[in-house]
C-alpha positions in Angstrom: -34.1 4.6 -44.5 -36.4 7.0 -46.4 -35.9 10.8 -46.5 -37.5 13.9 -46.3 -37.0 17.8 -47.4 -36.2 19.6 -44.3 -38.7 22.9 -45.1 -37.1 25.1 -48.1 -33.7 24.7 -47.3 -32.9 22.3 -50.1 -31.5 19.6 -46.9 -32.6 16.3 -47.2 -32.2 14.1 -44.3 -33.3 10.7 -42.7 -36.8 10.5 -41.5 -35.8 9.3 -38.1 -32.8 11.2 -36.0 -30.4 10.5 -33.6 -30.8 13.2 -30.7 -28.3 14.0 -28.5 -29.5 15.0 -25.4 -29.5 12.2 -22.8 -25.4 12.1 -24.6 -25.0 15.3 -22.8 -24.3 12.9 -19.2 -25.8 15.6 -16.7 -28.6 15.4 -14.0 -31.8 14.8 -16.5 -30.4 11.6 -17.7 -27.8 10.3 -16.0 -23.8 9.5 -16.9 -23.3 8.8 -20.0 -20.8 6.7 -21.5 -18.7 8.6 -23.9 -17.2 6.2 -26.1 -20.4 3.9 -26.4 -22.3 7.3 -27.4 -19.4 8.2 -30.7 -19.9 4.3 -31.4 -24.0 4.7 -31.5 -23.7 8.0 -33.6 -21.6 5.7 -36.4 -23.8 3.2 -36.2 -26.9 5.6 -37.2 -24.7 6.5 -39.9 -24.6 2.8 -41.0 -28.5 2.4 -40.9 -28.9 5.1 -43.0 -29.7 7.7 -39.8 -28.5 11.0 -41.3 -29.7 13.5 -38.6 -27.9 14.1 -35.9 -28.9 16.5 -33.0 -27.7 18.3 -30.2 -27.4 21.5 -28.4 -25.1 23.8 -25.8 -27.5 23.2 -22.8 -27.1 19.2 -23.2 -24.6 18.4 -21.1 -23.7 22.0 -20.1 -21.6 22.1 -23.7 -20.6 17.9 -23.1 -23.2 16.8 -25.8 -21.7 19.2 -28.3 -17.8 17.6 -28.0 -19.0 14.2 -27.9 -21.1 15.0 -31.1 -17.5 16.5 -32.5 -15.7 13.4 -31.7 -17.9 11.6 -33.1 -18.1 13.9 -36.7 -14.4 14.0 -37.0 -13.0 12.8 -40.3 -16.7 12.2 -41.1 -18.8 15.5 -41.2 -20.3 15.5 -44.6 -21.9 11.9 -43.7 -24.3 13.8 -41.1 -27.1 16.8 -41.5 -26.2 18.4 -38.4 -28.5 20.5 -35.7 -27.5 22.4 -32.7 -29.3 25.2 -31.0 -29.3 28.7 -29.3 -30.5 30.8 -26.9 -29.9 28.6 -23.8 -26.5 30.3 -21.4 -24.8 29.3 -18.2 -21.9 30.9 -18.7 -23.3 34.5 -18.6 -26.1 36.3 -16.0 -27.8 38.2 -18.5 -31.3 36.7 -19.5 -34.4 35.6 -18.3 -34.2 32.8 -15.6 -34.8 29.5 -17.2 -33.7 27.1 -14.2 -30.9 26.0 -12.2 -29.3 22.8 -12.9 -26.4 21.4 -11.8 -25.1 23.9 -9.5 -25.5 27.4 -12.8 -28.2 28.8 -13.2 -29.6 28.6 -17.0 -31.7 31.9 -18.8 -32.6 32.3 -21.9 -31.1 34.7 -24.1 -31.6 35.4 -28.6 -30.4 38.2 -28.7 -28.1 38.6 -31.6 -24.9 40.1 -29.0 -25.5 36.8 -27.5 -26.1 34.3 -30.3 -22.9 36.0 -32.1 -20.8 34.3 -29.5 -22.6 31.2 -28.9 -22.2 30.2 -32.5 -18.7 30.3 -32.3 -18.9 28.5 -29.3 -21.0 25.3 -30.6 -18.6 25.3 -33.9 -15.2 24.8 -32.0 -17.1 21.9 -29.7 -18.6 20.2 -32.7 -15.3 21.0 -34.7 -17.2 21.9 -37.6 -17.0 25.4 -39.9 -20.8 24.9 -40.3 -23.8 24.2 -38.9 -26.7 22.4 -41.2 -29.8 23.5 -39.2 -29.4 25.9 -36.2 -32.7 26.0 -34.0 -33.6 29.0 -31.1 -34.2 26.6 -28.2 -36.9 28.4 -26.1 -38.4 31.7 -26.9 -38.3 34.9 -24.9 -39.8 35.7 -21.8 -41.2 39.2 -21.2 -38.7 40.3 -18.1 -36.1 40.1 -21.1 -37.5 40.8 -24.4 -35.8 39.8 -27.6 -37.7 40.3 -31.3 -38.0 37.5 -33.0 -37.4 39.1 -35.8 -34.5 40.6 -34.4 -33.1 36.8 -33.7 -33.9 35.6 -37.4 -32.3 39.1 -38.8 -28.9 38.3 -36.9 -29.8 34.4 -38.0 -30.1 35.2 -42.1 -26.5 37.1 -41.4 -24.9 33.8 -40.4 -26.7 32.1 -43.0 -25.0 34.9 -45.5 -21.7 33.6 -43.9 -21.8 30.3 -44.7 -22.0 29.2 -40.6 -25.4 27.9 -40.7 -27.6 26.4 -43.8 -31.0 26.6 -42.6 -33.2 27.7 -39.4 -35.2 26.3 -37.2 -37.2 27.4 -34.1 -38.7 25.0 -30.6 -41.1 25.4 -28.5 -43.5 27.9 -29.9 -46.7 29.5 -29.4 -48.8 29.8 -33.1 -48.1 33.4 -32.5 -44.3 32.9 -31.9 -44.6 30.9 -35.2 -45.9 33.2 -37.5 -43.8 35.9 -36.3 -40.7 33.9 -37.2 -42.1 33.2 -40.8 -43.2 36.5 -41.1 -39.6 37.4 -40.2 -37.5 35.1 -42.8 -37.4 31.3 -44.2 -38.3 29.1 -40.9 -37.6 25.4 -42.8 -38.1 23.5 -38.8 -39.7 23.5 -35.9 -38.8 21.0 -33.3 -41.4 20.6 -30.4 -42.5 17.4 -28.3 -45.0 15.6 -29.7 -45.8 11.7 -29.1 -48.5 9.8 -29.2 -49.2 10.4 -25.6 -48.8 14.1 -25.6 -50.3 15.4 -28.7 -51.6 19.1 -28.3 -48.5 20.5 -29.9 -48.9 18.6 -32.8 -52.1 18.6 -33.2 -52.1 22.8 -33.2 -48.6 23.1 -35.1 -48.5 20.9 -38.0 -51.4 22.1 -40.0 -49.1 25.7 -39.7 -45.9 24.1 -40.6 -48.0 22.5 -43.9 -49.4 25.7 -45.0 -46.1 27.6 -44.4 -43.4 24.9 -46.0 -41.8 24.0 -42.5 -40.8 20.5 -41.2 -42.7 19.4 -37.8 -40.2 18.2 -36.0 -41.2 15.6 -33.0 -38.6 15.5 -30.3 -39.4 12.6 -27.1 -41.9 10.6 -29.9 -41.3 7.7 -27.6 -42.2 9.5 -24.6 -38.5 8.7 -22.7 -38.7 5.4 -23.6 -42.0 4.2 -21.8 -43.4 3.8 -25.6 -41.0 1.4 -26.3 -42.7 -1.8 -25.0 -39.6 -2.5 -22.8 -40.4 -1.2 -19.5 -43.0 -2.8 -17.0 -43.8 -2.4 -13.0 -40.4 -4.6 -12.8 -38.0 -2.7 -14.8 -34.9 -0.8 -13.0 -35.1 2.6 -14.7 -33.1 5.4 -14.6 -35.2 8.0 -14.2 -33.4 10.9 -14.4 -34.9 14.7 -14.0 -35.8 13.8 -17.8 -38.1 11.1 -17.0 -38.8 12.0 -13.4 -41.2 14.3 -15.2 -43.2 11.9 -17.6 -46.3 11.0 -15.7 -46.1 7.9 -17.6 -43.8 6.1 -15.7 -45.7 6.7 -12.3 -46.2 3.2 -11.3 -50.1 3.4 -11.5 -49.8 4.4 -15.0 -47.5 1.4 -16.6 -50.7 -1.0 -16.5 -51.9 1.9 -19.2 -48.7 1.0 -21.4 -48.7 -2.5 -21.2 -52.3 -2.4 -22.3 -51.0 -0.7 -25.2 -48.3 -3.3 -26.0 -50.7 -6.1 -26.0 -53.2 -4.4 -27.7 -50.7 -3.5 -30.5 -48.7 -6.8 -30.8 -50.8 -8.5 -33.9 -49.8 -4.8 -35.7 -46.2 -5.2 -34.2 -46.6 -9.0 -36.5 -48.0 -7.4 -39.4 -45.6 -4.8 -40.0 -42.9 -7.1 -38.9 -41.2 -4.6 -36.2 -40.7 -3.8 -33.0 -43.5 -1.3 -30.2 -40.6 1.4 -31.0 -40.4 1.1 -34.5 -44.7 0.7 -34.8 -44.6 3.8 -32.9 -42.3 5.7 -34.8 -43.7 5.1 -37.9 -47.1 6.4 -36.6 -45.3 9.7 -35.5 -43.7 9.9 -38.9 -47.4 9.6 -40.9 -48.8 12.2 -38.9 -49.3 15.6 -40.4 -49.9 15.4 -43.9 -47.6 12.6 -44.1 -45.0 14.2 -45.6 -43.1 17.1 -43.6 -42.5 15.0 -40.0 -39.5 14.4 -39.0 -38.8 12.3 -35.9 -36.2 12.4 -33.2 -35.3 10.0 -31.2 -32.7 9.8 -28.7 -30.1 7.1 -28.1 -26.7 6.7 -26.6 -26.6 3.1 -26.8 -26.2 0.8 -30.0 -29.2 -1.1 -29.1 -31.6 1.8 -29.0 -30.3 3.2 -32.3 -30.5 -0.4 -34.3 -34.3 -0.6 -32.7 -35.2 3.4 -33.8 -33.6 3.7 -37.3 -35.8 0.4 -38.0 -38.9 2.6 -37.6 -37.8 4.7 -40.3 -39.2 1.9 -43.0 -42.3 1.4 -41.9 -45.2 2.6 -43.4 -48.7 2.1 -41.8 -51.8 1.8 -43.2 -54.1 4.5 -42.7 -56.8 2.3 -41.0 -53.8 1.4 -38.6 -52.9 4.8 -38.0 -56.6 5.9 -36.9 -56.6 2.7 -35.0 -53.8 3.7 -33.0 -55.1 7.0 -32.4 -58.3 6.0 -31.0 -56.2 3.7 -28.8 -54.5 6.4 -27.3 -57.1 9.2 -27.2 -58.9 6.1 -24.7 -56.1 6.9 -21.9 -54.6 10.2 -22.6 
């Protein structure tokens, strides 16, 4: 598995990740088998899968003590992410959405963040934090500073609780506020092939400015994988529910895409995930994407840490692209 920096931090981690989120069990993905989901985080470890992300709002705080299960007796194996600025468990914030009978706001204000820190270390039972990200970004009925946020952020950084910062779903304004505010080494936003516009406006920002692009859902919820057609049971999920991708009229589009891609799939010797993972990772300027992909099953992590090694030639690459641009 290659590596990469993670922005200025002086972190090096895997290429590909193992995200957390679907772990989490709750209405956007389903139940989730706990046991099955410590056994697929060891096994990234074994692949050479370093990264390992999750966050408070996955599960309602569930993704955070299955990730701490899973890190016992083996924490410095792992580069660890959680995030901030999601609560349930308080009323003050702007209103985010209800889920799962609470209602969700977002809230980075450092009062707030000072106690959901603590809160994500005794889940993960850890004393630090490798990367700690701001989930979503304020809303204007409650205002928060970002540089407010990354003032109280450098503090815990001082203390030892967290090694680097990152920051998701942005606006290019939100962006340079936050570098303009302190060290920003990540940003972690959705990008896949199919839903590029993030990307596309981000990552010549995060080049200039030292900061790793991030791509979270790379394989779009899985319809990029080549393994789901007009006959495939799916769990769908509020997560997927919301992928226009996996609307029935669309998965003739896909399959295209999987044909059209097979003699590449042959050349490189892999799988449609790992071909299209190792297209996310050479986007940008080659070298600062990192790309998350999430699994809770030991198939899906032995098919996504494959696409970690594969390195596509830059005709291939464009190829692919054009491919794409032609449906979406």
């Amino acid at each position: 598995m290659r590596s990469m920096k993670i922005g200025k931090s002086g972190i090096e981690a895997s290429v590909v990740g193992i995200g957390a989120w679907a772990i989490g069990g709750d209405s956007m993905w389903g139940a989730s088998d706990d046991a099955e989901s410590v056994r697929t985080i060891h096994r990234a470890r074994d692949l050479g899968v370093t990264l390992l992300d999750t966050a408070p709002a996955y599960g309602l705080g569930h993704s955070e003590e299955v990730v701490g299960k899973a890190l016992t007796g083996r924490r410095g194996d792992y580069v660890l992410s959680t995030k901030c600025g999601l609560r349930w468990d308080i009323g003050e914030g702007a209103f985010m959405m209800e889920r799962d009978g609470v209602r969700i706001v977002r809230n980075s204000r450092p009062e707030s963040l000072a106690q959901e820190v603590e809160a994500s270390l005794r889940r993960l039972k850890t004393d630090y934090i490798d990367i700690y990200i701001v989930h979503w970004q304020e809303l204007p009925e409650f205002p928060c500073p970002i540089a407010d946020t990354m003032g109280y952020l450098g503090e815990l950084k001082r203390q030892g609780k967290i090694r680097a910062i990152g920051a998701s779903n942005l606006s290019d304004a939100q962006f340079m506020e936050y570098v303009a505010a302190g060290q920003l080494d990540l940003i972690q936003e959705k990008f896949s092939m199919l839903d590029r516009g993030v990307g596309d406006r981000l990552m010549g920002l995060c080049g200039t400015h030292g900061v790793t692009f991030q791509a979270y859902s790379p394989l779009e919820r899985g319809i990029l994988t080549g393994k789901i057609t007009a006959a495939t049971q799916v769990e769908m999920g509020l997560a997927r529910s919301r992928i226009k991708w996996f609307q029935p009229e669309n998965l003739s589009k896909i399959a295209a895409l999987s044909e059209r891609w097979a003699p590449l799939c042959k050349k490189y010797g892999c799988s449609m995930t790992q071909l299209v993972i190792g297209w996310t990772a050479a986007q940008g300027n080659g070298s600062n994407v990192s790309v998350l992909c999430g699994a809770r099953k030991l198939h899906q992590i032995e098919d996504n840490a494959k696409g970690g090694d594969i390195v596509l030639d830059a005709a291939d690459i464009a190829t692919m692209r054009a491919d794409v641009e032609a449906i979406a």
